[in-house]
C-alpha positions in Angstrom: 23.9 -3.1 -80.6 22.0 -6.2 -80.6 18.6 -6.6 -82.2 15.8 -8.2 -79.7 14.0 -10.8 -81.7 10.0 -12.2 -80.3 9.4 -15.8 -81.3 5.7 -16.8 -81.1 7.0 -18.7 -77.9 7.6 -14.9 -76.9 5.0 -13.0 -77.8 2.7 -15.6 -76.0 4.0 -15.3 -72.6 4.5 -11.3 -72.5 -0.2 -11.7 -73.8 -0.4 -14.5 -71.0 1.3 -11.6 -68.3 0.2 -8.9 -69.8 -3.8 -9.9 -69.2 -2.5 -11.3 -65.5 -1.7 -7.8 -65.0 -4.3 -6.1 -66.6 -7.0 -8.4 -64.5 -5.3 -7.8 -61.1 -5.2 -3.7 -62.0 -8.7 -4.1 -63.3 -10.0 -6.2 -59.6 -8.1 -3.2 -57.8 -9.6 -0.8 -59.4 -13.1 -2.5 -58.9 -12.4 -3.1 -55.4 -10.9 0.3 -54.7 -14.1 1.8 -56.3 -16.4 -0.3 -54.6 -14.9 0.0 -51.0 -14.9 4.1 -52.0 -18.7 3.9 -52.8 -19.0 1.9 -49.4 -17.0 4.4 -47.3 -19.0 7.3 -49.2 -22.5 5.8 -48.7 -22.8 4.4 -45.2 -26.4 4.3 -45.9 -26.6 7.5 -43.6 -30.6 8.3 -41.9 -31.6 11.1 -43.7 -34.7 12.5 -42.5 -37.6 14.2 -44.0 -36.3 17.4 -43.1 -32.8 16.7 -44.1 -33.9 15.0 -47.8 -35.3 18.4 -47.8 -32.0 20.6 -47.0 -29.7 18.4 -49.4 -32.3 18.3 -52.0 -30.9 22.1 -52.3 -27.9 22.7 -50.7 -26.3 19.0 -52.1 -26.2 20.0 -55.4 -23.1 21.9 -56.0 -20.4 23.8 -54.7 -20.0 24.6 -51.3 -23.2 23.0 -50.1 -22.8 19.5 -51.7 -19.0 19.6 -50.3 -21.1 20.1 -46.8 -23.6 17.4 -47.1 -20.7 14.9 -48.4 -18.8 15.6 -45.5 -21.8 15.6 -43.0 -22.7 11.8 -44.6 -19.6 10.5 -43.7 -19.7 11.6 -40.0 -21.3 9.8 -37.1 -24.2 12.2 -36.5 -25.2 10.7 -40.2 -25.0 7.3 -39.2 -26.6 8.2 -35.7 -30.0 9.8 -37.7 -28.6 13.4 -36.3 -30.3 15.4 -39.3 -29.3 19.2 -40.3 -31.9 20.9 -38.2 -31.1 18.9 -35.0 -27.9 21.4 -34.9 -29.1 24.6 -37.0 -32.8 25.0 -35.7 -33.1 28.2 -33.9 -35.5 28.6 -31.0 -37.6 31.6 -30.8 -35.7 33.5 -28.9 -32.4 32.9 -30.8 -31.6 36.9 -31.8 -29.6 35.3 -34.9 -32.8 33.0 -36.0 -34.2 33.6 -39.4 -37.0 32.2 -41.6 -36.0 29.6 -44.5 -37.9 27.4 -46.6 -40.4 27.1 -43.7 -37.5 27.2 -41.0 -36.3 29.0 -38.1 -32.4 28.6 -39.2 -29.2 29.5 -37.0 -26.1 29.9 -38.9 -23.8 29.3 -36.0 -24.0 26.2 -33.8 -23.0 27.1 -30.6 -22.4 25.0 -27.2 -25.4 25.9 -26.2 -27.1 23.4 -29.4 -23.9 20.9 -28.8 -25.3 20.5 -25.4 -28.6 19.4 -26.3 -26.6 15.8 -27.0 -23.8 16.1 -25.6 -24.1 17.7 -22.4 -21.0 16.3 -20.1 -18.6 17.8 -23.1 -20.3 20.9 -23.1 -20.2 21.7 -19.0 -16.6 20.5 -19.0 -15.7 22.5 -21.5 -17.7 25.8 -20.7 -15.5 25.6 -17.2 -12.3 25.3 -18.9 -9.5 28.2 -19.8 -10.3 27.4 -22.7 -14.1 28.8 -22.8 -12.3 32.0 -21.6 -10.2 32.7 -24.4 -12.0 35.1 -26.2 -12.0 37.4 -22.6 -8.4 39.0 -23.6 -9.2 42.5 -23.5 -7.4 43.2 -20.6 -4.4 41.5 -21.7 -0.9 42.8 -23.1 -2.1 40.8 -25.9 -4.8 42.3 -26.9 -3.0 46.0 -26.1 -0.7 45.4 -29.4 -3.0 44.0 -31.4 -5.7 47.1 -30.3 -3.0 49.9 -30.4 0.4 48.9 -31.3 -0.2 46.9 -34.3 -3.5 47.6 -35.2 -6.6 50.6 -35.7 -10.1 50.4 -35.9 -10.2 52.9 -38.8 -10.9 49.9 -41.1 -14.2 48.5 -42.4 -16.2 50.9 -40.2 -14.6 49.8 -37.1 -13.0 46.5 -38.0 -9.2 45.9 -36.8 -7.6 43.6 -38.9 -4.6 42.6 -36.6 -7.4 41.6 -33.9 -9.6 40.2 -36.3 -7.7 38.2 -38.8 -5.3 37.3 -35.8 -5.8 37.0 -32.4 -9.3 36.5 -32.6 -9.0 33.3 -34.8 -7.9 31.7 -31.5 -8.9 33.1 -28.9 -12.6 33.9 -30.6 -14.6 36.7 -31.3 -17.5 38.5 -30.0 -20.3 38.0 -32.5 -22.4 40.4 -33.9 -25.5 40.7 -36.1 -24.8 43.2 -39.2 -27.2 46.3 -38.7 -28.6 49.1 -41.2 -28.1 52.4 -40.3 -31.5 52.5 -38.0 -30.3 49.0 -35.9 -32.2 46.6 -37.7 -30.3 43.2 -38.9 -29.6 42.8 -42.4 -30.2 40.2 -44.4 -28.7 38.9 -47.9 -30.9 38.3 -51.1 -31.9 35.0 -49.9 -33.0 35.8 -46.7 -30.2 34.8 -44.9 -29.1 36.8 -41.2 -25.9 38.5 -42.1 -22.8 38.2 -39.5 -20.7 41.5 -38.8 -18.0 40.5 -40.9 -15.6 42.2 -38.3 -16.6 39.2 -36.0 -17.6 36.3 -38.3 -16.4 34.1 -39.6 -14.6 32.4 -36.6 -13.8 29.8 -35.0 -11.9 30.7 -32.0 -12.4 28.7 -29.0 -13.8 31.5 -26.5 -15.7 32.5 -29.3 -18.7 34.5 -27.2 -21.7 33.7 -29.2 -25.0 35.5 -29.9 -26.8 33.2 -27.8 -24.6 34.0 -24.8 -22.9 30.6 -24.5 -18.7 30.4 -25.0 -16.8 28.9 -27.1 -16.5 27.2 -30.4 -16.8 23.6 -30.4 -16.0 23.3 -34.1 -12.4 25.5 -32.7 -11.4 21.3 -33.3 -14.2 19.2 -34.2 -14.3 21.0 -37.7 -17.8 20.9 -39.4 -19.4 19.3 -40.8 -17.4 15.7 -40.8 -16.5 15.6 -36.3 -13.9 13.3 -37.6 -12.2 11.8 -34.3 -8.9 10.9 -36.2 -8.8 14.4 -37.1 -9.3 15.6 -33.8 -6.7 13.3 -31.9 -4.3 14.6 -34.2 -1.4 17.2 -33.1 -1.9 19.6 -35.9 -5.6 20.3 -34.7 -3.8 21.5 -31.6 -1.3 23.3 -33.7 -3.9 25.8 -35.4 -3.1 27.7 -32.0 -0.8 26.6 -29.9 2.4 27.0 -32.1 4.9 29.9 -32.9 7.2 31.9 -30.9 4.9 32.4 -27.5 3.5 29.3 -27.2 5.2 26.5 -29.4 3.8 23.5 -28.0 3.6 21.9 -31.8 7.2 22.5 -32.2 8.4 21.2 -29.1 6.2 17.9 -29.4 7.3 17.6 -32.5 10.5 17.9 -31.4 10.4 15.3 -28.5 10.3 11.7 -28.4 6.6 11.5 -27.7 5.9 13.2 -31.4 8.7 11.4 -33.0 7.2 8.2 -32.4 3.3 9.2 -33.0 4.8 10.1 -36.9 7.3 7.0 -37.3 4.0 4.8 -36.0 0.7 6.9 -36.7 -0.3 4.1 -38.7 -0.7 1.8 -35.9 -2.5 4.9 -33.2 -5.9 3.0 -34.5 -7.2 7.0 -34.4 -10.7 5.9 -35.9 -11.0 3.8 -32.3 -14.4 4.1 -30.0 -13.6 4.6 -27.4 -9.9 5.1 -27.7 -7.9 4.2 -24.4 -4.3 4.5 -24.1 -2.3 1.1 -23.4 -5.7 -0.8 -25.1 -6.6 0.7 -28.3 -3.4 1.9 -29.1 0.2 1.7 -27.5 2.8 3.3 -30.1 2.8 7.4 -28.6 0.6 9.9 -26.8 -0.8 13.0 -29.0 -1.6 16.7 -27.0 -5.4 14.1 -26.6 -4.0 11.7 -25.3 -2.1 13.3 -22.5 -4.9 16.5 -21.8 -7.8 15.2 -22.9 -8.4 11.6 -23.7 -9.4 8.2 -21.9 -6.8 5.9 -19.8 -8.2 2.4 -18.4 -8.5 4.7 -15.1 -9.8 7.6 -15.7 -12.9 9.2 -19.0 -12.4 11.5 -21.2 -12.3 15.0 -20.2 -13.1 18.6 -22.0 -11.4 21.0 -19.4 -7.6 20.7 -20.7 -6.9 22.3 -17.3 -7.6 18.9 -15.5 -4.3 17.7 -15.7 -2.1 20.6 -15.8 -0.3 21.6 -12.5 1.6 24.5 -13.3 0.6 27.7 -15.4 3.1 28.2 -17.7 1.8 31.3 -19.3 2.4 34.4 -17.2 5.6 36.1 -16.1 6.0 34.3 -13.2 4.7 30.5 -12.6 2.7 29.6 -9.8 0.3 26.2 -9.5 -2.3 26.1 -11.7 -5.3 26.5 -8.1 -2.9 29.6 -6.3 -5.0 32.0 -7.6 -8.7 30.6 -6.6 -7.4 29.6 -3.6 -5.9 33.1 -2.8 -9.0 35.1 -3.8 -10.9 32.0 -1.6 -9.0 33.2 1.5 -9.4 36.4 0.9 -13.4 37.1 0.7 -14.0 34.3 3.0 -15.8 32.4 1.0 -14.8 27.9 0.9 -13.8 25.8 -2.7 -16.3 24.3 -4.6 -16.8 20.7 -3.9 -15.6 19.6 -7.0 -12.3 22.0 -6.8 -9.4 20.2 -8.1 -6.0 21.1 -6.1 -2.7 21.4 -8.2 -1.4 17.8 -6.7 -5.2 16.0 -8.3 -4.4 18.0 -11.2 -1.2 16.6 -11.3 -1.7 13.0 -10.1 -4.1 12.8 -13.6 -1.4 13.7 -15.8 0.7 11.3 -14.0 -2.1 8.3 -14.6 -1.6 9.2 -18.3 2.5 8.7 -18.0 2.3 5.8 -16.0 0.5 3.8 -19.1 3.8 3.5 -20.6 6.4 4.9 -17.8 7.1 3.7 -14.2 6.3 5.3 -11.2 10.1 6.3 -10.8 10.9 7.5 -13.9 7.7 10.1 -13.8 8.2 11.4 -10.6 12.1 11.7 -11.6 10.6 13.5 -14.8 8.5 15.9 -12.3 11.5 16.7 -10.5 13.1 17.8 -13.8 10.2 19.9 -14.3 9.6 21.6 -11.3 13.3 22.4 -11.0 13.1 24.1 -14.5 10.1 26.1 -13.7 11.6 27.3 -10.3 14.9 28.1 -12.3 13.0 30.3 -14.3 10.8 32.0 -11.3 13.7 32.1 -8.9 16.7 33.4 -11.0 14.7 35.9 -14.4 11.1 35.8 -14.0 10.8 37.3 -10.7 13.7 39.4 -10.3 12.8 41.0 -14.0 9.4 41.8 -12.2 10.5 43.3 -9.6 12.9 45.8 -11.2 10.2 46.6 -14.2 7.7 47.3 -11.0 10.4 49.7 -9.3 10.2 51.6 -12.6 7.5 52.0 -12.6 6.6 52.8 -8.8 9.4 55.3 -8.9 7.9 57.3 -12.3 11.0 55.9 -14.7 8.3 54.4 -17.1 5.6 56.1 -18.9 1.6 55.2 -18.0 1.5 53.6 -21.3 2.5 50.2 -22.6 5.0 49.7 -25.2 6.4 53.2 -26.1 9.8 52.8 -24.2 12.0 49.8 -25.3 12.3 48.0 -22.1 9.0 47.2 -22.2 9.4 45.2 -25.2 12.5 43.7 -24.0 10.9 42.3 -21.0 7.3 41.4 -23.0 10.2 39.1 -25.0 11.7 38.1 -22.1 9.1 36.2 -20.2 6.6 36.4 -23.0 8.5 34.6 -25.9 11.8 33.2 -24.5 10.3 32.7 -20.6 7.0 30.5 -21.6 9.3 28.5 -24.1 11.9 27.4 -21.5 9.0 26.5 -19.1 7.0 24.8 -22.1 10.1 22.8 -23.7 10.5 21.4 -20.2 6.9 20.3 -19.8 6.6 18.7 -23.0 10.4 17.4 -23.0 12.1 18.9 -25.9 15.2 20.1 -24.8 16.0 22.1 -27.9 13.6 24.8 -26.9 14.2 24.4 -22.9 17.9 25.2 -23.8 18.4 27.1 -27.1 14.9 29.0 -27.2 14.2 29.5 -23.7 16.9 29.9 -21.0 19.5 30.8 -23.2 17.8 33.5 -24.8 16.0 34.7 -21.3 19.7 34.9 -20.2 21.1 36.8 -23.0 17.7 39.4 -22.5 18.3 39.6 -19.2 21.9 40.7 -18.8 22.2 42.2 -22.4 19.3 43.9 -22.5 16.6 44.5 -19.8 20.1 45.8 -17.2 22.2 47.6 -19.5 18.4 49.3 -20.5 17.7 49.6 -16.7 21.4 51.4 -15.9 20.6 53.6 -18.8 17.1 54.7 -17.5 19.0 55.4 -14.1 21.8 57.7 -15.6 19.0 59.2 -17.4 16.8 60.1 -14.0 20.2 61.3 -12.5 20.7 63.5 -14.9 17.3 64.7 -14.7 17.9 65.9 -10.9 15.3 62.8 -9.7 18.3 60.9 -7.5 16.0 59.6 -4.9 13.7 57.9 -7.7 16.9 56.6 -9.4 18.8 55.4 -5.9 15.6 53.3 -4.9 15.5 51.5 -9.1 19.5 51.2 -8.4 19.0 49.8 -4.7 16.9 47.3 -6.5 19.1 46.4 -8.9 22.4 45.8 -7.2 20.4 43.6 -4.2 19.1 41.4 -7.7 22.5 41.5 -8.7 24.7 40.7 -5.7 22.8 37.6 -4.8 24.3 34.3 -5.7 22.0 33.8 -8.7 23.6 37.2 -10.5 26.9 38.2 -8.8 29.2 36.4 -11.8 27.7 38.8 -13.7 29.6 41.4 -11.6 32.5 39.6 -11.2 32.0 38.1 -8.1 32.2 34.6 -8.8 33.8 32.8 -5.8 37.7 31.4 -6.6 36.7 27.6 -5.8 33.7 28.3 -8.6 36.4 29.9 -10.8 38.6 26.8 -10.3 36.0 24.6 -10.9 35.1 26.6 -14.1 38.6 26.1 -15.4 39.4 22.3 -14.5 36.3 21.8 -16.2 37.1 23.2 -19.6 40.6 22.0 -19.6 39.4 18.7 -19.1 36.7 19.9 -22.4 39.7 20.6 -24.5 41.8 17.5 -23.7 38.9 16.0 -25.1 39.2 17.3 -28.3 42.9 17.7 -28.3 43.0 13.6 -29.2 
């Protein structure tokens, strides 16, 4: 073991670098501080009537974390003071007096509008306005009755509130004594029902009867753009086994590149124009909502969407208008989009970093996957689940019998993630989570559970109920789609089959 001997010599070099590095930490520091204090105060216009709010609600806790937040936003730097959004009017049935105010806790559309009224009359006429109008749905059947009571909190259903009604939004109410009147807390506050507030869903269907829930992604009280042209704002929602279009981007080379290179996606930008302000990768914004050097930014996330992906079967996202159109007579609005504008938007936002033959090569892709899954599961599982129930072999009511959960899975879970993974291009969940497991449903589940509900209505003496399901069944069967299934596979397909996979394990045989 050697001993480590300092001369003077020494001692003087390791002061003379030790005060180098002690300056250069002590400059960092003082710059880091100082650019901190200049990011913090951007010398935001505070108002009379704002000096007034933060005087109080700045302090401390929860109200200083607001007012922090709301200095740092561009409504501070643009002089947009607290009572510009949370004035009430007179009429406002959720307005209450404070500190020489008419005060509205929630800021609806209707407010948003007063500034920003393009965004807000786009949006209002999107799908997504409409999210909160579920009752109807399958949906909002297990979260209503198969998951959930209303036995809780005086009414309250946790599944529906703590759940689906985060998303899709709630139907807000006014807390009410026993006589009707609104309540209010000890400092004069309105109080919300708590079995619809807090939320934040996007079809949120407010007390002042607009839609929606603009801070669903422009979270309050910063409106950070960065945050909001991030794929994780998109992901509060759309994500998990339904509808897992965070996964799959994730999962495909468009997300891959906006994480190796989100560094250089200049998310801060105004405005922010793909193939100008930023070139490394496309977010869920970029593609469905945000500016190319052709065409503005848009708040109806249904402008460039062709197909509906969501129910059992696809069809184009205008069939629907267009068929109820035809049917009372009455002519499209003026400003109708058709499925092919829809579509030629979307296209505008590929063709910033793709060519014109490798998009329409990738639409080919697409379609063909979405007809797959109409032509060969999607419709024929609807068909046979309607003969069931046209012919009595199901009861009135929606999930008690196991089929019906087998075929919610089938195109509700597997069925939307086949036609999803395919959309977004992340093949893992086109393959492995969709068709693959709306196979596997289909022939080891929903027609086994179909032959067995057939045997059953035999049995029962109802033979002209069960011939018609069975009729049904082997037509679904014997076409070309189904009939390996039944051994019916032709010899030259059989052939082909096993040339193929001898030529597999040569392969590996090496």
């Amino acid at each position: 073991m050697h001993a480590i001997i300092f001369t003077r010599k020494h001692t003087t070099l390791l002061l003379t670098v030790g005060m180098v590095f002690f300056s250069f930490f002590l400059l960092s520091a003082w710059r880091s501080g100082d650019e901190k204090k200049q990011n913090h105060d951007q010398h935001p216009e505070i108002d009379a009537e704002t000096a007034q709010c933060i005087a109080c609600h700045g302090q401390h806790g929860r109200g200083k974390s607001i007012t922090e937040q709301w200095k740092l936003s561009k409504h501070a730097q643009a002089g947009v003071g607290c009572l510009a959004c949370h004035q009430a009017d007179t009429e406002d049935v959720d307005g209450f007096k404070h500190e020489g105010y008419l005060i509205a806790t929630i800021v609806t559309p209707k407010d948003c509008g007063q500034c920003h009224t393009q965004e807000v009359e786009e949006f209002t006429h999107s799908h997504h306005a409409d999210a909160g109008l579920i009752m109807g749905s399958l949906d909002n059947v297990l979260a209503e009755v198969v998951e959930g009571h209303t036995d809780f909190n005086n009414g309250a259903n946790p599944a529906a509130a703590s759940g689906c009604w985060q998303c899709h939004g709630s139907r807000v109410a006014i807390q009410r004594d026993k006589d009707g009147q609104p309540q209010y807390d000890e400092h004069g506050v309105l109080i919300l029902d708590p079995k619809t507030w807090p939320n934040t869903g996007i079809g949120r269907v407010n007390l002042d009867g607009s839609k929606g829930s603009c801070s669903a992604c422009h979270n309050r009280h910063r409106f950070s753009v960065n945050q909001v042209r991030q794929p994780e704002n998109c992901g509060k929602c759309h994500l998990g086994p339904d509808h897992p279009q965070l996964e799959i981007y994730q999962e495909s080379k468009h997300g891959i590149n906006f994480y190796a290179h989100k560094a250089e996606m200049n998310l801060d930008a105004q405005p922010w124009v793909v193939g100008e302000d930023y070139f490394a990768a496309p977010t869920c914004a970029t593609c469905h909502m945000s500016a190319t050097p052709d065409q503005p930014v848009t708040h109806d996330v249904g402008d460039r969407i062709s197909w509906t992906l969501r129910p059992k079967v696809s069809e184009k996202i205008d069939a629907g208008a267009i068929a109820q159109a035809k049917a009372s007579g009455n002519s499209l609005p003026a400003d109708f989009l058709t499925w092919e504008q829809r579509r030629s938007n979307m296209q505008n936002v590929c063709h910033q970093c793709h060519s014109k033959g490798y998009v329409e090569s990738f639409y080919s892709q697409y379609d063909n996957q979405v007809e797959l899954y109409n032509e060969k599961f999607g419709k024929p599982a609807l068909q046979l689940i309607t003969e069931l129930r046209k012919n009595g072999l199901l009861t009135p009511a929606s999930f008690d019998e196991k089929i019906e959960w087998t075929y919610f899975y089938l195109w509700h879970h597997e069925g939307r993630r086949a036609r999803m993974g395919a959309a977004m291009m992340g093949p893992d969940y086109t393959q492995w989570h969709g068709n693959f497991e709306v196979a596997e449903r289909f022939y080891m589940e929903l027609v086994p559970e179909i032959q067995e509900l057939i045997h059953k209505t035999r049995a029962e003496g109802k033979t002209d109920a069960a011939g018609k399901v069975q009729a049904r069944l082997d037509e679904i069967l014997n076409s070309d789609l189904h009939k390996w299934f039944i051994g019916k596979m032709s010899p030259e397909e059989i052939k082909r089959r096993k040339e193929a996979a001898e030529q597999f394990r040569k392969r590996y045989s090496r």
